[in-house]
C-alpha positions in Angstrom: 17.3 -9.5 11.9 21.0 -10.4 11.3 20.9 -8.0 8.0 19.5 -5.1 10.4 22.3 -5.6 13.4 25.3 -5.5 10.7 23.6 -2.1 9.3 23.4 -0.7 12.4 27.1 -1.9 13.0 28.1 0.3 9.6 27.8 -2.6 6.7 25.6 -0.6 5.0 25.9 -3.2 2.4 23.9 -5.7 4.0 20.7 -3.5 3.7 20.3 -4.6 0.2 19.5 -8.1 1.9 16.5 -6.5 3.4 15.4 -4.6 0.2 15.7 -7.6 -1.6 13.8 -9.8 1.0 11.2 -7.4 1.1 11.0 -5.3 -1.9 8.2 -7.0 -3.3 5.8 -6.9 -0.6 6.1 -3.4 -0.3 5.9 -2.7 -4.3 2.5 -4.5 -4.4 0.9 -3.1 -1.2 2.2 0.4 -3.0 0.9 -0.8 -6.6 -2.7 -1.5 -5.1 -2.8 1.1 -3.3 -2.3 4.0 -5.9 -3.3 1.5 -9.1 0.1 3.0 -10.3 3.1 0.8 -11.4 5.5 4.1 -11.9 3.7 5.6 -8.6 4.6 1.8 -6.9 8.0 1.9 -7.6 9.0 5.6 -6.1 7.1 5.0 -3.1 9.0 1.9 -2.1 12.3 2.9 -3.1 11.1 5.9 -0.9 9.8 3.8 1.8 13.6 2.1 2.1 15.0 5.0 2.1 13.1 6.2 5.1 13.9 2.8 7.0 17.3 3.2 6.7 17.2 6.5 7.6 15.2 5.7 11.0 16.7 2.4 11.2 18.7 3.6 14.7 14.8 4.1 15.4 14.0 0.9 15.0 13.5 -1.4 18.2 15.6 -5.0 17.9 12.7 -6.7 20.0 10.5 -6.5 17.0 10.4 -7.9 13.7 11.6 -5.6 11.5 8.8 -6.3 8.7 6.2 -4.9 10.7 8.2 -1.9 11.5 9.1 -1.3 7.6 5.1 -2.0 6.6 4.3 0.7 8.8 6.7 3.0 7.2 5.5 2.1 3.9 2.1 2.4 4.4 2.4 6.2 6.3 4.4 7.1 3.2 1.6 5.8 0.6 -1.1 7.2 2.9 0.3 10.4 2.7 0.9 10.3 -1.2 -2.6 9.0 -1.8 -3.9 12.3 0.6 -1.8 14.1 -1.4 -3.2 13.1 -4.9 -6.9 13.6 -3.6 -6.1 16.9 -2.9 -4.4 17.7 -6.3 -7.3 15.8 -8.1 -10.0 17.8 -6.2 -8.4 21.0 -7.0 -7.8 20.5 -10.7 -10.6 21.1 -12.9 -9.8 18.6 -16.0 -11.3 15.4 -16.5 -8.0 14.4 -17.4 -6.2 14.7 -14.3 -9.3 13.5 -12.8 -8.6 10.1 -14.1 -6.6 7.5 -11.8 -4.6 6.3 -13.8 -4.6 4.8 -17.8 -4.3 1.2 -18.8 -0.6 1.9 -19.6 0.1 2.3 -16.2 -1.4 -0.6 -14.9 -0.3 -3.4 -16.1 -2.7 -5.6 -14.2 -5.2 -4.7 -16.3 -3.3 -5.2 -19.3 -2.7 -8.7 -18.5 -5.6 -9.4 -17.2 -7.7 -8.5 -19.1 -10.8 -9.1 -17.6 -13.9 -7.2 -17.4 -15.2 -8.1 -13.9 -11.2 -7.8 -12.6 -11.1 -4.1 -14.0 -14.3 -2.8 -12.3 -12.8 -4.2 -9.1 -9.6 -2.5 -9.4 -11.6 1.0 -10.3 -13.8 0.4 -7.8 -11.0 -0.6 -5.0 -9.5 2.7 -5.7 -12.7 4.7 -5.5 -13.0 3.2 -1.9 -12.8 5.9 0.7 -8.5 5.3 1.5 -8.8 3.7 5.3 -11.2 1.5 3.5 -9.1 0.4 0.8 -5.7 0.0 2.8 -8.0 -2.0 5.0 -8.9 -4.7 2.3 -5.9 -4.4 0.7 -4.0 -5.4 3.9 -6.3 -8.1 4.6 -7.2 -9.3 1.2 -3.8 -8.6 -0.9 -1.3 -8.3 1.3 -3.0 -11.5 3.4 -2.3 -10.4 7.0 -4.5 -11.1 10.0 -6.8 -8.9 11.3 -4.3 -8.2 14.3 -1.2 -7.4 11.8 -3.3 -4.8 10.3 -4.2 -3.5 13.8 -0.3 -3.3 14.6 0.7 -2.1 11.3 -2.0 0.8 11.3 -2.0 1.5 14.8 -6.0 1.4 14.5 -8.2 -0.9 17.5 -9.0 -4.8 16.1 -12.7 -3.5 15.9 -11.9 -0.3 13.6 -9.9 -2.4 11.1 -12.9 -5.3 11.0 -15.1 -2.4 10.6 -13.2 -0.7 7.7 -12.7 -4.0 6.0 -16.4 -5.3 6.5 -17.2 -1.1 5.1 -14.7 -1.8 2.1 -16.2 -5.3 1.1 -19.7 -3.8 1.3 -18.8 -0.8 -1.1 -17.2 -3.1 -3.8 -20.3 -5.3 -3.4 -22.1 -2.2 -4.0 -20.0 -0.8 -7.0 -19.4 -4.8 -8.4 -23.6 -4.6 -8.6 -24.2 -1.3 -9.5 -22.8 -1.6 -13.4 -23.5 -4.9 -13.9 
């Protein structure tokens, strides 16, 4: 919270403290959500540069990761939208794909059957779904965090998490 107060007093120095405390966080909810490390990486340098822009926005009764979370996820939301829609309008099974194994280097490293269906499978889940058991799952926040951070009821984000779980048990079963 320090970091935030001097940026908001003009050291715009002292928001590479906060990118640096929580660039990483952001990077991975980015990289699981879009399965792309290249994708990852523009969204949260674009999701820090829309805090600091809204930073005056931001309210110093709150923690400020929260408030950053939220901007990051409305900002890979909208890309993820976005890329449906370009997908769904181009007619090449090319572009259809979601992304090779050079861009994920998960895969790569991992190696592993079973963990490659999941990933493919997470990012065939229906988006509200996937953001829901990524938050939960991934990103390891409560069931309340994900209610704050989404701005969704406690029962809607149980629901789309218990919906996600039960459509990767369905896609886990059906190809093995």
């Amino acid at each position: 919270m320090a970091a935030v107060i001097r940026v908001l007093k003009g050291e715009r120095e002292a928001y590479a403290l906060l990118v640096d405390a929580y660039r990483t966080q952001i990077f991975n909810l980015a990289y699981r959500m879009t399965g792309s490390y290249d994708e990852a990486v523009d969204l949260a340098q674009e999701s820090f540069i829309q805090a600091y822009l809204n930073l005056k926005k931001f309210r110093q009764d709150r923690r400020f990761f929260p408030w950053l979370y939220t901007i990051a996820l409305n900002i890979i939301r909208n890309h993820c939208k976005k890329q449906k829609r370009e997908r769904s309008l181009s007619a090449t099974p090319a572009a259809q794909e979601l992304y090779t194994p050079e861009e994920c280097p998960e895969k790569i490293l991992l190696g592993d059957e079973r963990t490659q269906k999941l990933v493919a499978a997470l990012q065939q889940l229906p988006l509200d779904q996937r953001e829901a058991v990524i938050l939960r799952f991934y990103q390891g926040l409560s069931f309340e965090e994900i209610a704050a951070t989404t701005g969704f009821s406690l029962s809607a984000v149980k629901m789309r998490v218990y919906r996600g779980l039960e459509n990767l048990k369905k896609a886990m079963a059906g190809g093995d």
